[in-house]
C-alpha positions as CSV (number, residue, x, y, z in Angstrom):
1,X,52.2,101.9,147.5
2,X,55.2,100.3,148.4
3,X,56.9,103.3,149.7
4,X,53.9,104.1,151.8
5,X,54.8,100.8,153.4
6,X,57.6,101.9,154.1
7,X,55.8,103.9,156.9
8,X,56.0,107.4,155.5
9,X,52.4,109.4,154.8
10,X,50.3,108.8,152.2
11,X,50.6,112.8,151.1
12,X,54.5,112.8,151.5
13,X,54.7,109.8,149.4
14,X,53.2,111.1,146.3
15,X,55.3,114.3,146.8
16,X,58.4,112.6,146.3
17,X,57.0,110.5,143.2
18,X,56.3,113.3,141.8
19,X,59.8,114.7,142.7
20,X,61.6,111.3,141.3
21,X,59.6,111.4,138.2
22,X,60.7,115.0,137.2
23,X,64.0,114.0,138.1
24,X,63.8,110.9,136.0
25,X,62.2,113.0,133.3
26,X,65.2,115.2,132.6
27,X,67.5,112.5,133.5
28,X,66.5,109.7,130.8
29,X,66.5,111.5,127.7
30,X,70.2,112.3,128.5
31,X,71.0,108.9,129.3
32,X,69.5,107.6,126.0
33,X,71.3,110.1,124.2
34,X,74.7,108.7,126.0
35,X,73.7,105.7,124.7
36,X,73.0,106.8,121.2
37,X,76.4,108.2,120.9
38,X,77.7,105.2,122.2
39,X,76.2,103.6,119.1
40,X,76.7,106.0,116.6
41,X,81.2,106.0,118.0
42,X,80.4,102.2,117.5
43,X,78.9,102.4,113.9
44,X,75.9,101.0,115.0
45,X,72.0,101.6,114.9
46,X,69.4,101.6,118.0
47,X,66.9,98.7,118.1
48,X,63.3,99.5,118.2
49,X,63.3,98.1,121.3
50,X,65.6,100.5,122.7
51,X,63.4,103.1,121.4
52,X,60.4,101.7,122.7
53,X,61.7,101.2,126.2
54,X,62.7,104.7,126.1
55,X,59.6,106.3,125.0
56,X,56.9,103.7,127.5
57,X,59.6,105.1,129.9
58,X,59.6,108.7,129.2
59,X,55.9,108.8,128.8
60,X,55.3,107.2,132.3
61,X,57.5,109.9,133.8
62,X,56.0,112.8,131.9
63,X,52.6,111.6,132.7
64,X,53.4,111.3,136.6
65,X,55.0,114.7,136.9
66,X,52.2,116.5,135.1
67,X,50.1,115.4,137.3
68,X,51.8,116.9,140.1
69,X,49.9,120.5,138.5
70,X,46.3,118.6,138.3
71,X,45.9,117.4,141.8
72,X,47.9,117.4,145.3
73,X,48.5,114.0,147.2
74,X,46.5,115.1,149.9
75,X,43.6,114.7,147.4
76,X,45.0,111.4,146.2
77,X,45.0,110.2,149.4
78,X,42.0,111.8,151.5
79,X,39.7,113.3,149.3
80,X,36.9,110.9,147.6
81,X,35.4,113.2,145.0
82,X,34.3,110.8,142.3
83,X,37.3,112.0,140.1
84,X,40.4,110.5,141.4
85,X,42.4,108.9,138.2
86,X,40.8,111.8,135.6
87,X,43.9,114.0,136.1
88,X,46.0,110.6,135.1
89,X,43.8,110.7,132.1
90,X,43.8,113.8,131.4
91,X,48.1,114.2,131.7
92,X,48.1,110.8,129.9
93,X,47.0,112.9,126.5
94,X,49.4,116.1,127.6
95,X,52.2,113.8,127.7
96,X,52.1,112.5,123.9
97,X,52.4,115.7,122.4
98,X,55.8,116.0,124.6
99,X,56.8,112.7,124.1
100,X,56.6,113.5,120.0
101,X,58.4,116.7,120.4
102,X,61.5,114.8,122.2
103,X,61.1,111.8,119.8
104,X,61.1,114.4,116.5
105,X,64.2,115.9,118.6
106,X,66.1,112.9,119.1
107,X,65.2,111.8,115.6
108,X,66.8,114.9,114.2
109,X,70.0,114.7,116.9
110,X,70.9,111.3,115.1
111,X,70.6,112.0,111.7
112,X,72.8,115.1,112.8
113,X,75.2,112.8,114.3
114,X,75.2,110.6,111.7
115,X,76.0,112.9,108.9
116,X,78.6,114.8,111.1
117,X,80.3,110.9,111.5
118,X,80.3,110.4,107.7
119,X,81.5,113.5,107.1
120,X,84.8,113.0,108.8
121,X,85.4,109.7,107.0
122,X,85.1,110.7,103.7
123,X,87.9,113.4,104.7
C-alpha cells in the first residue's frame, strides 16, 4: 500500500514486491550467515532471537515471492473472484517446508563451523 501511494499502479507495485522479496530472499540467508561467522570468529553462540527474527523474516519473503507463480497483480488489484488471499495461504504452507530445509542447512553449516574452529585450537 504505501508504495502505491507513492503514485505508481496498483499492478506495477506488486511486481516489484515480488521482485524485492526474491531479492531479499537470497540476500538474508547470506547475511545471517555473515553474522554467524561473526559469532562463531567471536566464540560466541546465536540467540534464539536472532534465529527467530531470521526465520519470521525469511518465511515472509519466501511466502511473498511464491506467490508471484499463484496469481499476477493485475488480479490482486482488478479482479474480484471470491479467492483473493487463497494463493497467500496456499504459499504460506509451501514456504515451511523451504524454510526447514534452510534452517536444517544452517543448522548443519554451524556445527561444521564449529568443529572446524575447535579443531584448530586443539592443534
Amino acid at each position: 500500500m504505501g508504495i502505491a501511494l507513492s503514485g505508481i499502479e496498483c499492478s506495477v507495485t506488486w511486481t516489484l514486491l515480488w521482485i524485492l522479496t526474491a531479492i531479499g530472499m537470497v540476500i538474508a540467508p547470506l547475511l545471517f550467515i555473515r553474522r554467524m561467522n561473526g559469532r562463531i570468529a567471536a566464540r560466541q553462540t546465536l540467540t534464539t532471537r536472532e534465529f527467530t527474527v531470521f526465520n519470521v523474516i525469511q518465511y515472509t519473503l519466501v511466502q511473498a515471492t511464491l506467490a508471484s507463480f499463484f496469481t499476477s497483480g493485475y488480479t490482486l488489484c482488478y479482479v474480484s473472484d471470491g479467492q483473493n488471499g487463497m494463493e497467500f495461504v496456499l504459499t504460506g504452507w509451501m514456504a515451511l517446508p523451504l524454510l526447514i530445509v534452510m534452517s536444517l542447512f544452517l543448522d548443519s553449516l554451524w556445527k561444521r563451523k564449529i568443529r572446524k574452529l575447535n579443531d584448530e585450537t586443539r592443534v
